[in-house]
N, C-alpha and C positions, 0 to 999 in steps of 0.2 A: 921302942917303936912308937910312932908318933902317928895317932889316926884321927883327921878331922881335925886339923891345924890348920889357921892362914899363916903362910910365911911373914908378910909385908905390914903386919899391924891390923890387919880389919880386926873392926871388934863385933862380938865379944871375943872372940877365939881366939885372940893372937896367941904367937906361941914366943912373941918375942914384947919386954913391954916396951919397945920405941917403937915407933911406926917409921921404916923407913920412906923416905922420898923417891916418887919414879923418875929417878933421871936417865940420861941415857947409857946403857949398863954396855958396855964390848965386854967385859968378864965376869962370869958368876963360878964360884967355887961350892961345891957342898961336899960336904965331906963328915964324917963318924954319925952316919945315921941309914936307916935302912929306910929305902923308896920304894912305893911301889908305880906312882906316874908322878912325871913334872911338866908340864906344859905352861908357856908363854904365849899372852892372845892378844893381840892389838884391840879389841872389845874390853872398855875398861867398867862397860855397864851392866855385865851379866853377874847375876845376885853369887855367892862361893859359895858351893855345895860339894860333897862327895863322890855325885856320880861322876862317870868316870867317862870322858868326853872325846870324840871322835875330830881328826882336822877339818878344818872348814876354812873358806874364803880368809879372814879372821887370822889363823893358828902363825905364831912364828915360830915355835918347835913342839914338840911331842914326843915326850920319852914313855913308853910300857913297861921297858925291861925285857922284854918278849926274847930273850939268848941273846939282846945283843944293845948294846949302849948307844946305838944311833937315836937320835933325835929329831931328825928334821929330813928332810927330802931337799936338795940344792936347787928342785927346777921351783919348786911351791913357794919357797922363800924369796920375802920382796917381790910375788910373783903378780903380772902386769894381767889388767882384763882383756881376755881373748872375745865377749860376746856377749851382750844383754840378751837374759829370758825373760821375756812375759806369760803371766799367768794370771788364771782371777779365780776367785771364788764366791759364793752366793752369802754376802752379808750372813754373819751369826754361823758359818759352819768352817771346817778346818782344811778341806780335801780341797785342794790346789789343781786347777785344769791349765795343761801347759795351750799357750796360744800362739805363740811365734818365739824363736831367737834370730838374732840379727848381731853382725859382727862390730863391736865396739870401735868408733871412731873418735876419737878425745876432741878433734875440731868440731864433732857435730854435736851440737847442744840439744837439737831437738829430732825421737824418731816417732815416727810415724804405722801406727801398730793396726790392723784391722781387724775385732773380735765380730764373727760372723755369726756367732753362736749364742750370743747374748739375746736375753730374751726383752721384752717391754715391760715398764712398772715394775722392774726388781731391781735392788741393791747389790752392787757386788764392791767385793775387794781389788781392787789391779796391783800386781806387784811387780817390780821392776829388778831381777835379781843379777848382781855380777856374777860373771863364770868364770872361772881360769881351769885352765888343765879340764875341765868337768865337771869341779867342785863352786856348788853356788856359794854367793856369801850371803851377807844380808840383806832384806831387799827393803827398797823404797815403797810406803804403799800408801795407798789413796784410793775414797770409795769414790762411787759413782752412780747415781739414780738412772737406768736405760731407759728413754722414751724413744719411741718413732712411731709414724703413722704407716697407715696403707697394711697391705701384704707381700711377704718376703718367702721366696722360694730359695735354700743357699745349700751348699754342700762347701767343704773346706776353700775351695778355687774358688768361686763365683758365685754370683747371686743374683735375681731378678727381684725387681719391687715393681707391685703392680698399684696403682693410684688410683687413676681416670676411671671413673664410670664402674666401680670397682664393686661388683656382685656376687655376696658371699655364701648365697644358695641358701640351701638346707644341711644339716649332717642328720646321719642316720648312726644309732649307737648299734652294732649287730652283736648278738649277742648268739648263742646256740642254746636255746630253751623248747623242748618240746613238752607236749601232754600224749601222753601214752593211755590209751584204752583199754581196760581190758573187761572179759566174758565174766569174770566171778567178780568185779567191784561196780559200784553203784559212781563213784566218781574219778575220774582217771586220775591216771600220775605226773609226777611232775617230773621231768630229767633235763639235768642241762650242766654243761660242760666249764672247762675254764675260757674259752674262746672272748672275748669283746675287743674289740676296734672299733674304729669308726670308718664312713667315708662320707665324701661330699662333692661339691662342685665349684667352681670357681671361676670370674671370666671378668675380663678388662679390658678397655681402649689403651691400645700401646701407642706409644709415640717417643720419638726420637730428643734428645735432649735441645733443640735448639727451636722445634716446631713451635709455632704461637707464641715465645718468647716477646714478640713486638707486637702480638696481637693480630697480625696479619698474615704470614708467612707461614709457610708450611714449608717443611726444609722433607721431599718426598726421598732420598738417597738416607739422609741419616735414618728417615723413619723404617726403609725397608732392612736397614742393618740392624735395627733394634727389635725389628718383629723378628728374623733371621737366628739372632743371638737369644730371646727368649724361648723361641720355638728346639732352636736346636738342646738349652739346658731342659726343657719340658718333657724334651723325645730322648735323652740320653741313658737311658734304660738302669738308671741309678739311684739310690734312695737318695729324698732330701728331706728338710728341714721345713716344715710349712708353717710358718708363724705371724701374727699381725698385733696391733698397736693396744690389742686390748689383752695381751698377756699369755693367749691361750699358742699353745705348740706341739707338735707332732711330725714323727719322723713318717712319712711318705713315699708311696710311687705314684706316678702320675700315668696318664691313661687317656683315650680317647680325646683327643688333642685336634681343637679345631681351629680356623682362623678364618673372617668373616668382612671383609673389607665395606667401610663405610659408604654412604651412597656417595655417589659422584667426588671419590676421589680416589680413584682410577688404581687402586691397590697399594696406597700410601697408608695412612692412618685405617686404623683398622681395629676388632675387636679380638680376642683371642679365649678360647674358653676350654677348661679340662676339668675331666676328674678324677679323684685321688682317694685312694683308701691306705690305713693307716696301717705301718708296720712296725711300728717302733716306739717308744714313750721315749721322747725327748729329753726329759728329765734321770734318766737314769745314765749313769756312764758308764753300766756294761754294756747297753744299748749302744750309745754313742761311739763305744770302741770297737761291736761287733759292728758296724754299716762304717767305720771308716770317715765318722767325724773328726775323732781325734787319734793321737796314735797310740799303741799299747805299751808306751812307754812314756809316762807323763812328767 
């Protein structure tokens, strides 16, 4: 019995001294020797080790032995990409957050992927993984430094950036600490709870993507869909994502929601102002998956 052997020459281990050549093989025989797995992998760059390897994207057969001498699966082999996954992860860590899949088209060279979740001034990974049948293969990856400016209100669907005239209030850190007095001490006590969030205020001039564009022009239709559309994701009784350009994030509900129309221009351009106290740490992805950023199956 032969354990911890390469067949094909890698050294030092060979168990044969020629090394043979990878041509293209239609029949392999083995025979007078006891197996326990034989797998064949179109990956000719993964280091030969021992452990003992599951199919992947990659696998062109996969023998166990497990009661029965099959080897391969007919749909898996030669089997064509059903779907690109995107996913990213935070520069320096391992844990993969799925972001979107999209159905594989060979004509189209270039997709177009929205991570809404990303935060500002951090590094991340983006990976680009084939799927077929389920099984990802390997992925294509590439970092990425996030900047942007303003503040960003997002849940998975949509999002609002708020820019103009953009008022970041105060936050207040609440915490649950009281002093307790009592009759037989000279100084009271201290109690206090696991409870801290924060909340805040926030308020912006909205305007519609074409107003002021010429410097002149005020476009008052697009402007009232665009106050419409942020007021409606403000008032949607759902947690979001409140994050801006200088890194800082937090999952929210928003609240008391006003809207303030500028002088003399007849309920076009306008201000808009809310606030929001925090229920969630944005950075955590049990968080993330209990309020329905991402899904619980990544």
């Amino acid at each position: 019995m032969l354990i911890g052997y390469e067949n094909f020459g890698g050294m030092p281990d060979s168990q044969f001294d020629t090394r043979l050549a990878p041509y293209d093989y239609t029949y392999v025989k083995i025979k007078n020797c006891i197996l326990d797995e034989v797998i064949a992998d179109n990956n000719i760059t993964i280091p030969y080790t021992t452990d003992k390897k599951s199919w992947d994207f990659n696998t062109v057969f996969l023998a166990t032995f497990e009661n029965s001498f099959e080897c391969g699966n007919i749909q898996q082999n030669d089997q064509l990409i059903d779907s690109l996954r995107f996913k990213r992860r935070a520069k320096g860590t391992l844990e993969w957050i799925f972001i979107e899949e999209v159905p594989y088209n060979k004509e189209m060279p270039e997709y177009f992927v929205r991570d809404r979740l990303a935060y500002s001034l951090k590094e991340y990974d983006y990976a680009m993984f084939p799927v077929s049948q389920g099984i990802e293969g390997e992925p294509v990856i590439s970092s990425i430094i996030c900047t942007f400016e303003g503040l960003w209100l997002v849940n998975r669907e949509d999002g609002v950036k708020l820019f103009y005239d953009l008022d970041y209030g105060s936050i207040s850190h609440i915490t649950n600490d009281r002093e307790i007095e009592l009759l037989e001490r000279k100084y009271p006590m201290f109690y206090s709870t696991s409870l801290d969030y924060e909340k805040g205020s926030n308020s912006a001039t909205v305007v519609g993507d074409k107003t002021g564009h010429d410097g002149i022009n005020v476009d008052y239709l697009g402007d009232r869909e665009e106050i419409d559309r942020v007021m409606s994701i403000l008032k949607n009784h759902r947690p979001k994502i409140l994050k801006d350009g200088n890194g800082s994030q937090r999952i929210v509900m928003t609240k008391d929601i006003a809207e303030k129309s500028m002088k003399n221009m007849h309920g076009g351009v306008c201000t808009i102002s809310f606030n929001w106290f925090q229920v969630g740490d944005a950075t955590s992805l049990e968080d993330l998956i209990d309020f329905e950023f991402l899904p619980d199956i990544l």
